[in-house]
N, C-alpha and C positions, 0 to 999 in steps of 0.2 A: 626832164625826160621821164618819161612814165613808161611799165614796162613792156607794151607795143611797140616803144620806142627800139627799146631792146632785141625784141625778137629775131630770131634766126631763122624762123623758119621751120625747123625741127619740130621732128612731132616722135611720139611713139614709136611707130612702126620703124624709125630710122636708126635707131640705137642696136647695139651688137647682139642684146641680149632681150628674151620675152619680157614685157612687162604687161603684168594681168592677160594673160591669153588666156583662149580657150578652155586651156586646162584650170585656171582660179574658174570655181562657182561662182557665178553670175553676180550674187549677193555678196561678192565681198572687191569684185569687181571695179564699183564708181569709188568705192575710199581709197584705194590704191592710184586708183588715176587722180583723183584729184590732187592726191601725195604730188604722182609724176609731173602734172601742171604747174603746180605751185615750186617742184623742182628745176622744171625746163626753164620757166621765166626766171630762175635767180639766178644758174645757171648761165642762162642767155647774157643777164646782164653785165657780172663778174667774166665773163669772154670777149666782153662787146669791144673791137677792136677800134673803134672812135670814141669812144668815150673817154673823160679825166678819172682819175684814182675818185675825184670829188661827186663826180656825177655818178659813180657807179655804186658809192660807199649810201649817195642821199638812194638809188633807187632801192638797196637792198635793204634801208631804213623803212622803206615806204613796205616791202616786204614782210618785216617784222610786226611794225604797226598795224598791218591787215590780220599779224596771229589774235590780237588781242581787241582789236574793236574794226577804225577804218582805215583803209589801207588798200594795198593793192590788192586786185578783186581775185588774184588765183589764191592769193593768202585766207582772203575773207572765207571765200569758198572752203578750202581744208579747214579752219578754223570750227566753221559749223560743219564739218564732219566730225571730227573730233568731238566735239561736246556734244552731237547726237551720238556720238557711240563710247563716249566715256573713253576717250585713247588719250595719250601722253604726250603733251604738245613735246617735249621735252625733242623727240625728233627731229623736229621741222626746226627747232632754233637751233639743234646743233648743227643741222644741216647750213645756215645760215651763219654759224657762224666759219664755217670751213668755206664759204663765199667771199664772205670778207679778208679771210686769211689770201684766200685767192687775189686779191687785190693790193694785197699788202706786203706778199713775200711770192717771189718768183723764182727761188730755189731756195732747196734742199741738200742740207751737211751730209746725208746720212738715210740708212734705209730703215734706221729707224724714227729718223724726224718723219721719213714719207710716210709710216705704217700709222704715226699718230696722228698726221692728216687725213689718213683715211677713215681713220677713231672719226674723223668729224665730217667725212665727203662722202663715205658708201657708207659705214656699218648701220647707219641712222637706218635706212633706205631700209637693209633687210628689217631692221629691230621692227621697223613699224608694219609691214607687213607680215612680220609673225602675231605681232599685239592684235591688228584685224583679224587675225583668224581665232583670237585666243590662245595661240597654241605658249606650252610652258618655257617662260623666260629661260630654262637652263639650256634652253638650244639657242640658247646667242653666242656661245663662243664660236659653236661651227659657222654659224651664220655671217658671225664677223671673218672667220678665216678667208668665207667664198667671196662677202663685200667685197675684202681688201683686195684679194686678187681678181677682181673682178674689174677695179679702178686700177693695179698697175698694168694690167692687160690694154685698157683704153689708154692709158699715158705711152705704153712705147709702142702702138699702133702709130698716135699722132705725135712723137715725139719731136719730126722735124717742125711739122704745121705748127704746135704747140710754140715751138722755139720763133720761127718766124714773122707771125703774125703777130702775138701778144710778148716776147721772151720770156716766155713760161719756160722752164724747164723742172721736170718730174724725175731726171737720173739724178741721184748722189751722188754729189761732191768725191766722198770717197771711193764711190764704185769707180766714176770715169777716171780717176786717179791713180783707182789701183790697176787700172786696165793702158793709162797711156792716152786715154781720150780724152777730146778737148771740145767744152761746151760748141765751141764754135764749128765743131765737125757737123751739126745737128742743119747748116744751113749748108751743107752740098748736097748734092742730085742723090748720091748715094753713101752708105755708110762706111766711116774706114774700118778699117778691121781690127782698128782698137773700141773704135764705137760700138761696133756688133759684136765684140766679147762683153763690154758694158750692157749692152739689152740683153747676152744671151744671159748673166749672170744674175740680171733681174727676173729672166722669166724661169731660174732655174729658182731662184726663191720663190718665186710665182707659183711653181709646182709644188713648193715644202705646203703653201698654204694652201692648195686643193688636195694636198693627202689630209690634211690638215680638217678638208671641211669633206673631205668623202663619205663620210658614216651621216649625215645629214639631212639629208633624204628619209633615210630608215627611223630618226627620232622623233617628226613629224608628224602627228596622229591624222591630221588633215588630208587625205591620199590626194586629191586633186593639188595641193599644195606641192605636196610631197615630189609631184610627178614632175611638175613646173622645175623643182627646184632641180629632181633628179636630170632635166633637160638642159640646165643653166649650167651645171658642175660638168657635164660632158662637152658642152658647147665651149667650154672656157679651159678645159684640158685641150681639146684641139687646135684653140688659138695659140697657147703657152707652145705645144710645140712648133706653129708654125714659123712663130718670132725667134725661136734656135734657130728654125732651118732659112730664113728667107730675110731681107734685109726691109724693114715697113719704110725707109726711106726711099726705095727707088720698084718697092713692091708692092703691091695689095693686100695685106694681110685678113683680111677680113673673107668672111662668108660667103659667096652668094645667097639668092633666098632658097633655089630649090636646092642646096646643099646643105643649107641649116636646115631646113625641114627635115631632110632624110635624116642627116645627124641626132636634129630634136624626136623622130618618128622614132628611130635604132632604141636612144637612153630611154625615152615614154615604155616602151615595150619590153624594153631589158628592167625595167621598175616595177612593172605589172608583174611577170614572169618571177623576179626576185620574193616581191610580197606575195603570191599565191606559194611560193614552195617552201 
């Protein structure tokens, strides 16, 4: 299988959060996408719900192989981004390998085995979009804080899908534990209410790590960066509280578009306003 084989379908515009919009300058634009491509197909592949452990581990080999010569062509592609712009492949293999981990381990002890999956599934993601802008490595810690809460927000959105279709599960062992909940609650219609104390208690750590990356925005020398980001940290505050109030197994938790707009419009403006005063 090759990674068309894989695909879902999914593009950009489907994901919770901006990537390279409007707000990134033009010129820093196609390296960011070609990041997202190279991440959608590996991605796609480590989900791919017919697939063997064996067919998924050769296609994300075929992924790696394209960082460094020939190989899958969304790999080839960011490869010769990268050495046109002098960036740190160092991303894209950690991203790959938190792929593989995807295929190999389908829970989690603990929230902090989850936070060091995320070390390997989102934080890559921002690092490399700051490295394209140039902006100073000492804003990766905020960077990593919004990553991480950025992927447990996408895991208990789809926590029952996750459970379902692949038996992925993203809650900790000890969360659902400490709450009474039972992995197997993730496959009814709707949450019990030991389940939904287990997600509300994820997304209230959810929140430690957007206090966490709030000042982030402001460290940013890049102001169209800045803005993006300043959009992302509000868009992902609004989700955290919806997953307290609202049950994602038997609710919608997500955005519409003209709702994330006005939301993304609000933080753009409230960012502008903060740096001119």
């Amino acid at each position: 299988m090759t990674a068309p084989d894989f695909a879902s379908g999914k593009g950009h515009r489907d994901e919770n959060f901006p990537v390279a919009s409007k707000l990134v300058a033009p010129a820093y634009r196609a390296p960011i996408m070609a990041f997202y491509r190279f991440a959608r197909a590996a991605d796609d592949i480590a989900d791919h719900t017919g697939a063997t452990a064996e067919k998924k581990l050769a296609g994300l080999a075929a992924m790696r192989a394209g960082l460094t010569g020939s190989g899958a062509p969304e790999a080839v592609a960011l490869a010769e981004v990268m050495d046109a712009r002098g960036l740190d492949p160092r991303h894209a293999n950690d991203l790959l390998d938190a792929f593989e981990q995807d295929v190999r381990v389908n829970r989690y002890a603990s929230w902090e085995a989850l936070i060091d999956y995320c070390r390997l599934s989102a934080m890559p993601v921002g690092r490399f979009v700051l490295d394209v802008h140039g902006e100073d490595r000492a804003t990766w810690p905020a960077s990593d804080a919004l990553c991480a809460a950025l992927q447990v927000i996408n895991h208990l959105q789809d926590c029952g899908k996750d459970y379902r279709a692949i038996d992925r599960v993203y809650l900790p062992a000890d969360m659902l534990a400490a709450t009474g909940a039972r992995i197997e609650d993730l496959a009814a219609p709707a949450a019990s209410p030991a389940l939904h104390a287990t997600i509300t208690l994820m997304a209230r750590r959810t929140q430690d790590l957007l206090a966490e990356s709030a000042p982030f925005a402001s460290m940013i020398r890049n102001r169209r960066l800045a803005s993006e980001v300043a959009v992302i940290q509000r868009l992902a505050e609004s989700l955290t509280c919806r997953l307290i109030a609202h049950d994602p197994l038997s609710e919608r938790v997500h955005h519409g578009k003209a709702e994330a707009a006005l939301i993304a419009v609000w933080a753009a403006a409230r960012y502008w306003t903060g740096r001119r005063a």
